[in-house]
C-alpha positions, 0 to 999 in steps of 0.5 A: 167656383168657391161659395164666396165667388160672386160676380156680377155683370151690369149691362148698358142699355139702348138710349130708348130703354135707358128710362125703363123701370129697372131690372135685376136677374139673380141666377142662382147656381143650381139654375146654371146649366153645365155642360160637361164635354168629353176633354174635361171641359165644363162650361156653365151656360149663364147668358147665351147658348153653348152647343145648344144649351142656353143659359137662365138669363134673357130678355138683354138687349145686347144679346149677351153671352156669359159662360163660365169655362172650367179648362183641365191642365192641357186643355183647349176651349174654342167659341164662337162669337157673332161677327161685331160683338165685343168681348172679353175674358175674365180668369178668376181660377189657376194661374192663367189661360192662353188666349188665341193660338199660334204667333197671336196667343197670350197669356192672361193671369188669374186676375186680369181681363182681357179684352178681345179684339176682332174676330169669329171665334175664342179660344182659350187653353190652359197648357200646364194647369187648370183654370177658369175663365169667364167668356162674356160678348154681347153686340154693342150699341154704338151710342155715345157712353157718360159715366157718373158713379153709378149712372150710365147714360148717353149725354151729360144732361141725361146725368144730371136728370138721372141724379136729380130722379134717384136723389128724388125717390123717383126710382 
């Protein structure tokens, strides 16, 4: 990742956390553990763990994995993800990774998200190029969503409340 890539990654919280006081975790680089396999792939452990290595971000109610993974040109990354949990993948360097194998494997360009549907693992190649990918799941909450510019909460009464409290100074 260039010095000018930044990501972040705001999660949404329970409907009995969503009051509470708020919480931000700046992870710098040189904190993230790499781990670098024999293949030439490189994965950078943010949130979660990765062949027994785990990332500086914890203490998320969903349980979150977040891992950076940098793919040599041939190349092949397998993950596994805990049955339920939502995910998705994020290239942000090369042209594209392949998502899944055989029949079902798609191409995912630099750019574009895809979001994964059931299953126990991920796997992602890069077949002519190298490339990188974030790999983030976490286990949903099945609560009901309402957005509003920044505000994320479970009824539209709870909206309003939230506006009127930053509109306040009350957070």
């Amino acid at each position: 990742m260039c010095s000018s890539d930044l990501f972040q990654l705001w999660v949404n919280l329970a409907a009995k956390d969503k009051m509470m006081k708020p919480r931000y975790q700046e992870i710098k680089a040189d904190t993230i553990p790499e781990v670098p396999r024999a293949d030439g792939v490189r994965v950078k452990v943010i949130a979660g763990t990765y062949e027994g290595t785990a990332g500086p971000i914890n203490g998320i109610g969903v349980d979150p994995t977040y891992l950076d993974v940098a793919i040599p040109a041939g190349g092949v990354f397998q993950h596994a993800v805990p049955e339920g949990y939502n995910a998705f993948v994020y290239v942000f360097d090369g042209s594209s990774v392949t998502v899944g194998e055989g029949d079902r494997a798609r191409p995912v360009s630099r750019g574009s998200i895809a979001v994964l549907g059931a299953g126990d693992s991920v796997r992602l190649a890069a077949p002519t190029a190298a490339a990188r990918a974030l790999l983030i799941a976490g286990r949903p909450l099945n609560e009901p969503v309402v957005k509003y510019g920044p505000f994320v909460m479970n009824t539209r009464e709870q909206i309003f409340e939230a506006i009127e409290d930053f509109q306040s100074g009350r957070f």
